[in-house]
ZADO-1210 file (C-alpha; in nm, 4 decimals, padded with zeros to 6 digits):
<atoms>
<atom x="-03.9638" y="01.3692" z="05.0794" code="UNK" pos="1"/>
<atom x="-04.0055" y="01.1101" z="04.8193" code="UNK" pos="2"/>
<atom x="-04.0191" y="00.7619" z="04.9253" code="UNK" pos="3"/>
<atom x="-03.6454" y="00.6560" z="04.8358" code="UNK" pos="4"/>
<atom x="-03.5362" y="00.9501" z="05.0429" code="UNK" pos="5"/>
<atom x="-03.7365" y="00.8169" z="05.3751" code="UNK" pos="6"/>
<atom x="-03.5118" y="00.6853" z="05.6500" code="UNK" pos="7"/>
<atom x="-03.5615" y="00.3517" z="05.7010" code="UNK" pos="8"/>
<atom x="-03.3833" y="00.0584" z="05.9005" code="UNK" pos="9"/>
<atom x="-03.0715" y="-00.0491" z="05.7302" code="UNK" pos="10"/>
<atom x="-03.2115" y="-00.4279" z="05.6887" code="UNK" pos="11"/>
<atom x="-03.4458" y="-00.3441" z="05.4221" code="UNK" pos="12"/>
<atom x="-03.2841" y="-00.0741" z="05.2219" code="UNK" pos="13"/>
<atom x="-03.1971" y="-00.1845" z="04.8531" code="UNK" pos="14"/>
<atom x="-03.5208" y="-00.3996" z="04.8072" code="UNK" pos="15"/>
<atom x="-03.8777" y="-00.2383" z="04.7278" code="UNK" pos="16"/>
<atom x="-04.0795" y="-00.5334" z="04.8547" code="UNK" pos="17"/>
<atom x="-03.8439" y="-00.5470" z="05.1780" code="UNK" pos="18"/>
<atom x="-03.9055" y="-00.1810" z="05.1698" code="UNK" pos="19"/>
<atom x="-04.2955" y="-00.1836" z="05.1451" code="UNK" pos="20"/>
<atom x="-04.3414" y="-00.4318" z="05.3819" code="UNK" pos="21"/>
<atom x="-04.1031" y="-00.2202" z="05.6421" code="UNK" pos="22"/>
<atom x="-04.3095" y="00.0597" z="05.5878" code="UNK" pos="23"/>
<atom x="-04.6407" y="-00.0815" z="05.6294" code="UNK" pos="24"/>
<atom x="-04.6459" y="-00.3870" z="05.8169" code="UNK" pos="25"/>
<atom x="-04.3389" y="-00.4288" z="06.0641" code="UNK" pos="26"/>
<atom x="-04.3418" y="-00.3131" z="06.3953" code="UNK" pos="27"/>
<atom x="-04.7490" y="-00.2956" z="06.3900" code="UNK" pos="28"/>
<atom x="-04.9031" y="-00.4313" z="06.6597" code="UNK" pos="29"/>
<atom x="-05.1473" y="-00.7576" z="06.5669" code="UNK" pos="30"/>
<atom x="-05.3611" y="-00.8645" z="06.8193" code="UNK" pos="31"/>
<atom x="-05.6146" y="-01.0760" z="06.5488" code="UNK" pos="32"/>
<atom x="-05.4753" y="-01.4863" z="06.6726" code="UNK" pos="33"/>
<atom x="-05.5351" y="-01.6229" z="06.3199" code="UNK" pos="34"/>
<atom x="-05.2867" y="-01.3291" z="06.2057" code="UNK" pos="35"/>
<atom x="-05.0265" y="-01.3749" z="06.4681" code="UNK" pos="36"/>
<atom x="-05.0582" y="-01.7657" z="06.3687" code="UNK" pos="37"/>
<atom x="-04.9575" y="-01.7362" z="06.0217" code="UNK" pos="38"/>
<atom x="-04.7156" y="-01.4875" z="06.0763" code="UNK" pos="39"/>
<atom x="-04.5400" y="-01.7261" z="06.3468" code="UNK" pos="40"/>
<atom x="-04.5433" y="-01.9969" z="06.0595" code="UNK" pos="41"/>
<atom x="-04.3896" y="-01.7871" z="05.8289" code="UNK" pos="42"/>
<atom x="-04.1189" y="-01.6558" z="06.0729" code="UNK" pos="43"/>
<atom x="-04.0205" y="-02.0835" z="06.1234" code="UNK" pos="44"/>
<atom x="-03.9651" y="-02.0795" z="05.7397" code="UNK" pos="45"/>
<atom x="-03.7370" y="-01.8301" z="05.7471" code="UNK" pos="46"/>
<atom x="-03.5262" y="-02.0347" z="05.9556" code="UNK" pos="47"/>
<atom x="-03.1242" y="-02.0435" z="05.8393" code="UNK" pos="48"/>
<atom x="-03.2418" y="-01.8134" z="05.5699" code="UNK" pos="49"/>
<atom x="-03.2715" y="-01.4522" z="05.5196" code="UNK" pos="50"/>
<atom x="-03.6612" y="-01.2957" z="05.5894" code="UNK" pos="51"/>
<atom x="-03.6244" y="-01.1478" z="05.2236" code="UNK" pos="52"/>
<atom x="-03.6763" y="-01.5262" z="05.1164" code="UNK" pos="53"/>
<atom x="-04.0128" y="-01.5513" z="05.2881" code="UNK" pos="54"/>
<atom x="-04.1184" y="-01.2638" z="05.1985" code="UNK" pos="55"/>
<atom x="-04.0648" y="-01.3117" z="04.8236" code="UNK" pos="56"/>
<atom x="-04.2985" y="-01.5965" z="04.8666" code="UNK" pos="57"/>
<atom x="-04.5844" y="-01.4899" z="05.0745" code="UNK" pos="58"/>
<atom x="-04.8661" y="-01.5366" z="04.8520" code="UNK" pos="59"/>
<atom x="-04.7752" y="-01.8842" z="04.7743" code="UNK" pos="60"/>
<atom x="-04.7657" y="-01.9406" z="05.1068" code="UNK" pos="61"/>
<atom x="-05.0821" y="-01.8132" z="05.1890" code="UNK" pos="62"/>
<atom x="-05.1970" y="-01.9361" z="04.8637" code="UNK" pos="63"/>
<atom x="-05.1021" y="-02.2840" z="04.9441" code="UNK" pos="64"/>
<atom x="-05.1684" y="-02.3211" z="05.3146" code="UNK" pos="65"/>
<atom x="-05.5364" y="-02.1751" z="05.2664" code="UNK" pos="66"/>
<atom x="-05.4697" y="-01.8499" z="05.3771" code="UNK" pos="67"/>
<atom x="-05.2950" y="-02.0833" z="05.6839" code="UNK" pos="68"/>
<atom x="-05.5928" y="-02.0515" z="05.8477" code="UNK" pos="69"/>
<atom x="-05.5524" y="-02.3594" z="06.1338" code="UNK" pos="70"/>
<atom x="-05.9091" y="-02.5125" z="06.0930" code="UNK" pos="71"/>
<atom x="-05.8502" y="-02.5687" z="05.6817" code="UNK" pos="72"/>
<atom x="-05.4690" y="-02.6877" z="05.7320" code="UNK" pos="73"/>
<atom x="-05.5936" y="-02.9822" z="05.9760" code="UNK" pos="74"/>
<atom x="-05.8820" y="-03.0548" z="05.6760" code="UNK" pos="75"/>
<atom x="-05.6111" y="-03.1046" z="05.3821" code="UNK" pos="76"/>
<atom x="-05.6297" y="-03.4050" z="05.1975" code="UNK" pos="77"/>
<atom x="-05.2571" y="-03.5642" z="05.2361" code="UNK" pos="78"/>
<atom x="-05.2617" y="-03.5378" z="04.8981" code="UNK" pos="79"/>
<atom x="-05.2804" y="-03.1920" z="04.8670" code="UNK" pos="80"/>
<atom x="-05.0521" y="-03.2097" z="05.1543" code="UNK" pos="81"/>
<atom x="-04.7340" y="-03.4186" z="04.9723" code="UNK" pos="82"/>
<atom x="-04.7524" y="-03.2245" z="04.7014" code="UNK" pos="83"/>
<atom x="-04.6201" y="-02.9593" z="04.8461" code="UNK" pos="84"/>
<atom x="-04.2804" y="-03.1172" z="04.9420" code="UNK" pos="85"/>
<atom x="-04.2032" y="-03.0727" z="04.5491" code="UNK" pos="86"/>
<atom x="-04.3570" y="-02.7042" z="04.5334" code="UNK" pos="87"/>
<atom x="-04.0457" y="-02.4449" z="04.4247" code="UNK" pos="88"/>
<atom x="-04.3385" y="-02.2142" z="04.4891" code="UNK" pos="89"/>
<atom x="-04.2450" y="-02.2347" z="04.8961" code="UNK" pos="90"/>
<atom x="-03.8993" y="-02.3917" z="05.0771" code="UNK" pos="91"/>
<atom x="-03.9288" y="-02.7294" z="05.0100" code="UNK" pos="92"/>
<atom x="-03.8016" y="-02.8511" z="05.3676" code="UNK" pos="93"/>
<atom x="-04.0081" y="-03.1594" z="05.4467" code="UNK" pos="94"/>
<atom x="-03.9463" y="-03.0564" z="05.8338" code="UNK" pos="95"/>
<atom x="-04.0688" y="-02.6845" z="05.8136" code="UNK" pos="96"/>
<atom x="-04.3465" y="-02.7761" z="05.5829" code="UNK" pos="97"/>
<atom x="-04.4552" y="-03.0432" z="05.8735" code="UNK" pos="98"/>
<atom x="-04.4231" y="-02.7880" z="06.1172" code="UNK" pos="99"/>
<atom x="-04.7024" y="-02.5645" z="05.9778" code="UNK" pos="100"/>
<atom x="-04.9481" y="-02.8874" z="06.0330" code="UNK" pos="101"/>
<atom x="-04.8073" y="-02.9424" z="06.3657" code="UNK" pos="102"/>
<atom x="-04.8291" y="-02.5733" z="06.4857" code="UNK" pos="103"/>
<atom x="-05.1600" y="-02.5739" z="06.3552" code="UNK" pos="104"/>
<atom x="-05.2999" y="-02.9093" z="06.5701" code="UNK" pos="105"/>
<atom x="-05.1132" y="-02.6737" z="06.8378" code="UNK" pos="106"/>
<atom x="-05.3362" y="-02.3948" z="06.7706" code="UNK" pos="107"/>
<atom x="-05.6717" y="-02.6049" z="06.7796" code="UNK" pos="108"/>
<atom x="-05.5584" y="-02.7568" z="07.1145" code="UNK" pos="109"/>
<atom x="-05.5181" y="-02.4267" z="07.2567" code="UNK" pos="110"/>
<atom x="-05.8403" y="-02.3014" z="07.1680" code="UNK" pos="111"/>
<atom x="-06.0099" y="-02.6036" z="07.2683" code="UNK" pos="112"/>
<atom x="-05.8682" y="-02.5532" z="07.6149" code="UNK" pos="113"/>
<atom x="-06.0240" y="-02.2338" z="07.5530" code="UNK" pos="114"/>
<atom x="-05.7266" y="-02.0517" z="07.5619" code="UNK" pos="115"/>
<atom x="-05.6729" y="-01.7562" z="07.2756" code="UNK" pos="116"/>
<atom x="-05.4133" y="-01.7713" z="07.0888" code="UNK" pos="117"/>
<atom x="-05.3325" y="-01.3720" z="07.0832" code="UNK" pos="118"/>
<atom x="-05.3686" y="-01.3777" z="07.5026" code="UNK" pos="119"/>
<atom x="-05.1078" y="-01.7023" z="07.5360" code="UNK" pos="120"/>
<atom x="-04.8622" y="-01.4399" z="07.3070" code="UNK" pos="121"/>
<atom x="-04.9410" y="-01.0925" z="07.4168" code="UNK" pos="122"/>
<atom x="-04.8887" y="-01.2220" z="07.8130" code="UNK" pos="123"/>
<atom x="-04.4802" y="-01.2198" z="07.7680" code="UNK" pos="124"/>
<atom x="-04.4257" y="-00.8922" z="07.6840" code="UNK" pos="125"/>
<atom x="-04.7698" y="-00.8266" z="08.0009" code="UNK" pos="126"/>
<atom x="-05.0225" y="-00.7275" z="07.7516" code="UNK" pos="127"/>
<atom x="-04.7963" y="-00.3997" z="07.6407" code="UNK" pos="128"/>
<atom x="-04.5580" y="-00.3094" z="07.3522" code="UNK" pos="129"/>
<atom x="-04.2343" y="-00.2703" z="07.4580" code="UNK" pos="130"/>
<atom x="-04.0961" y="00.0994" z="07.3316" code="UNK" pos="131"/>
<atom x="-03.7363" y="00.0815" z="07.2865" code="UNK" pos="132"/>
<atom x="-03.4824" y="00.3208" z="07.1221" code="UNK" pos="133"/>
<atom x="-03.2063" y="00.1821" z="06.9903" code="UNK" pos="134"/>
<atom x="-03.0119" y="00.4235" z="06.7268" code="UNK" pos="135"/>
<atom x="-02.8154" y="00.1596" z="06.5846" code="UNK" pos="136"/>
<atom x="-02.8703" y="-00.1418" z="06.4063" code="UNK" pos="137"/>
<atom x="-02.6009" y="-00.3450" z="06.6341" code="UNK" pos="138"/>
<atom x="-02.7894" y="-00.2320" z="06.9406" code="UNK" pos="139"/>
<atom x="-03.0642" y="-00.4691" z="06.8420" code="UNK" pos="140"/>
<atom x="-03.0850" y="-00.7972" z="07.0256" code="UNK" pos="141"/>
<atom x="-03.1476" y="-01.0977" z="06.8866" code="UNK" pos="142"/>
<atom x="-03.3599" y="-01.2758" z="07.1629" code="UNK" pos="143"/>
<atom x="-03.4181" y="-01.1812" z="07.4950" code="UNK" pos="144"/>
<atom x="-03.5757" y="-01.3254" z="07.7838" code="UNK" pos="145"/>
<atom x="-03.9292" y="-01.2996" z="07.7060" code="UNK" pos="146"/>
<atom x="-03.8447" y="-01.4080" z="07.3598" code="UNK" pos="147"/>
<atom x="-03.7019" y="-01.7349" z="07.5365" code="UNK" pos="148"/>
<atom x="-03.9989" y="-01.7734" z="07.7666" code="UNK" pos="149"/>
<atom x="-04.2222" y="-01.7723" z="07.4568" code="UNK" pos="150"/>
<atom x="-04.0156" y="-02.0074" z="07.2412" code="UNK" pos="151"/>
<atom x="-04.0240" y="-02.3017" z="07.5459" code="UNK" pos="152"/>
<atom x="-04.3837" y="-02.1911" z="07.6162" code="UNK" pos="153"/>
<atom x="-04.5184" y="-02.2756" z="07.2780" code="UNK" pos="154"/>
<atom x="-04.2515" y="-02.6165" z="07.2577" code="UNK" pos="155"/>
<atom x="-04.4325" y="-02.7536" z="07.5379" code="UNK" pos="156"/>
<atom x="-04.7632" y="-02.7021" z="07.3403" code="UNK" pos="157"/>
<atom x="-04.6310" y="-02.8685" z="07.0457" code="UNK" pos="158"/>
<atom x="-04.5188" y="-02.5699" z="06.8249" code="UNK" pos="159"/>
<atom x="-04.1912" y="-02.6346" z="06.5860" code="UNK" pos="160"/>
<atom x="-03.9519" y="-02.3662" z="06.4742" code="UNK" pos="161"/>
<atom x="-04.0095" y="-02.1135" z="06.7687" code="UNK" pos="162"/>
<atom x="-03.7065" y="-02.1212" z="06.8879" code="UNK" pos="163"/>
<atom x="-03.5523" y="-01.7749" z="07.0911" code="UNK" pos="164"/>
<atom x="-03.4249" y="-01.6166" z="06.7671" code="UNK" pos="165"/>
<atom x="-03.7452" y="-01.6662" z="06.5588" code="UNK" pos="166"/>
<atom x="-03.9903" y="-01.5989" z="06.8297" code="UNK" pos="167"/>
<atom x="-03.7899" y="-01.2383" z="06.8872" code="UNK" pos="168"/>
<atom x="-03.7804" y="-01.1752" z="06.5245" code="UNK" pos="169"/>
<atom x="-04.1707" y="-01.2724" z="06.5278" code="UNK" pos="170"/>
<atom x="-04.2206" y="-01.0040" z="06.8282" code="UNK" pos="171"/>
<atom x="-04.0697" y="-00.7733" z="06.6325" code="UNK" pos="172"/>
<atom x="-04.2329" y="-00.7911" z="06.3270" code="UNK" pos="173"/>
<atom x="-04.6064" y="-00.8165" z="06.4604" code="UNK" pos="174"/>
<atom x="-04.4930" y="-00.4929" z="06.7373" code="UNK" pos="175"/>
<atom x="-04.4383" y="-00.6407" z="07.0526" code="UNK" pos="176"/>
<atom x="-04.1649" y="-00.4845" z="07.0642" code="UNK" pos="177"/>
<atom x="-04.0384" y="-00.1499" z="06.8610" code="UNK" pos="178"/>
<atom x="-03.7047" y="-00.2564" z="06.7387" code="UNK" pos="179"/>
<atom x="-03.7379" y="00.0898" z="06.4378" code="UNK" pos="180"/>
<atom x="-03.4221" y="00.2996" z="06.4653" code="UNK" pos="181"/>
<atom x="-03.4947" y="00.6174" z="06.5961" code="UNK" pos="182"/>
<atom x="-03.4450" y="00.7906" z="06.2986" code="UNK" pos="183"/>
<atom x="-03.5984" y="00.5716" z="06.1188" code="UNK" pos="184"/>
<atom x="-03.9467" y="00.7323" z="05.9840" code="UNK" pos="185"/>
<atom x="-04.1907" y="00.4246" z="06.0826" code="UNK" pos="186"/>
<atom x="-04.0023" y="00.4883" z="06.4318" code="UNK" pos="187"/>
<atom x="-04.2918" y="00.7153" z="06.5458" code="UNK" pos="188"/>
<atom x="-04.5853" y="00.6134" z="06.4082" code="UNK" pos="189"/>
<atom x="-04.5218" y="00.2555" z="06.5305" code="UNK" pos="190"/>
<atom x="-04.4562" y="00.3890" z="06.8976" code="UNK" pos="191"/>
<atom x="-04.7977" y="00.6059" z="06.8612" code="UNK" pos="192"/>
<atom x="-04.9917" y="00.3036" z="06.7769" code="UNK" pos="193"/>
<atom x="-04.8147" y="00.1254" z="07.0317" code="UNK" pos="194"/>
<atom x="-04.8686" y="00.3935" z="07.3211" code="UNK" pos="195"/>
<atom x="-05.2765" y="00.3214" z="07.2471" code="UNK" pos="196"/>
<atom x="-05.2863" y="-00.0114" z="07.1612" code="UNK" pos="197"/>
<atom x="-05.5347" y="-00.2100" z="07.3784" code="UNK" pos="198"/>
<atom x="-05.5270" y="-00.5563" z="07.3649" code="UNK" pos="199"/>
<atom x="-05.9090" y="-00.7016" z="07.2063" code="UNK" pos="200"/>
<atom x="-06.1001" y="-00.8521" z="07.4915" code="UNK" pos="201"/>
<atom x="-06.3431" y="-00.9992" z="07.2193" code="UNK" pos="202"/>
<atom x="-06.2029" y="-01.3216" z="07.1480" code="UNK" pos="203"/>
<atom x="-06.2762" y="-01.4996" z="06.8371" code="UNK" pos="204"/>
</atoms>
C-alpha cells in the first residue's frame, strides 16, 4: 500500500507535512518534560488558528526560541526578545509570544519546587494513555474533564494559552489520549505503544 493509499484521520488528508507529522509524531506518547514543554507552547500558538499554521512554522519556532528549551528562553537578551514581535517567521501576537516566556518562568518554578514537569502532566490522565475508539471524526471531543483539570492546574502555576481546548488538543497530540480513527493505520501502532508505555521514573 503506497503511502497516499494509507488510511489516515480525515484532519490531515490533502497536506504532506500534515500528513508526515500524523504518521510519525501524533498520538505518540512523550514522557521527556522539555518535549512536552515545547509542544504545550506550540499548541498556545495555534490558538484561533488552524494546527496546519504551526506546523508550517516549526523550525522557526524552535529555531527562534532556542530549541524552547526553558533555561535559554529565561537567558534571552530583550533584545533578541522584541525582535521577534516583527518576525513573519512565527505569529506575530505580542500576547502568545509573551506567553512562551511566561510558561517558561512557569516551568523553572515547577522544577525548583522539585516537581517534574512530565509527572504534574501525565497525573490527569493517572499515569496511563487513555485507549479510545472512536470511528468517526465527529465522535471526537474537544475537551473533557481531565483536559479542564489540566488547563486550571497549569493557570494557577502561571501558564498562558492552556485553556480546555488546547490542553485536549495537546493530550492528543503527545498520546495521552488515542484520539486515531479506528481505521485509521497509526490507530494500532499508537495503542501498542500505548498498552507498554511506562512512565520514566528518572527525572531529569
Amino acid at each position: 500500500m503506497t503511502n497516499q493509499q494509507l488510511v489516515r484521520c480525515g484532519w490531515c488528508e490533502g497536506d504532506g507535512e500534515y500528513e508526515h507529522y500524523h504518521d510519525t509524531l501524533w498520538g505518540r506518547p512523550v514522557d521527556d518534560s522539555q518535549e512536552l514543554f515545547a509542544k504545550l507552547c506550540l499548541d498556545g500558538q495555534q490558538a484561533g488558528l488552524s494546527w496546519l499554521t504551526i506546523l508550517r512554522k516549526w523550525d522557526a519556532y524552535h529555531e527562534l526560541f532556542h530549541n524552547l528549551d526553558p533555561d535559554a528562553l529565561v537567558a534571552m537578551p530583550n533584545a533578541e526578545r522584541e525582535a521577534l514581535y516583527s518576525n513573519p517567521a512565527i505569529i506575530r501576537s505580542k500576547a502568545k509570544i509573551d506567553a512562551i516566556f511566561t510558561n517558561a518562568r512557569a516551568y523553572l518554578k515547577l522544577r525548583d519546587r522539585g516537581q517534574n514537569f512530565s509527572e504534574f502532566l501525565w497525573k490527569f490522565v493517572d499515569f496511563e494513555p487513555t485507549i479510545n475508539a472512536y470511528q468517526a471524526l465527529s465522535e471526537v471531543p474537544t475537551e473533557t474533564e481531565a483536559s479542564r483539570q489540566m488547563a486550571k492546574a497549569l493557570k494557577k502555576e502561571g501558564f498562558k494559552f492552556v485553556g480546555p481546548t488546547i490542553c485536549y488538543a495537546f493530550m492528543e497530540a503527545v498520546g495521552m489520549v488515542n484520539d486515531h480513527l479506528v481505521d485509521c493505520h497509526c490507530y494500532q501502532p499508537c495503542k501498542t505503544a500505548m498498552e507498554t508505555f511506562r512512565l520514566s521514573t528518572n527525572w531529569k
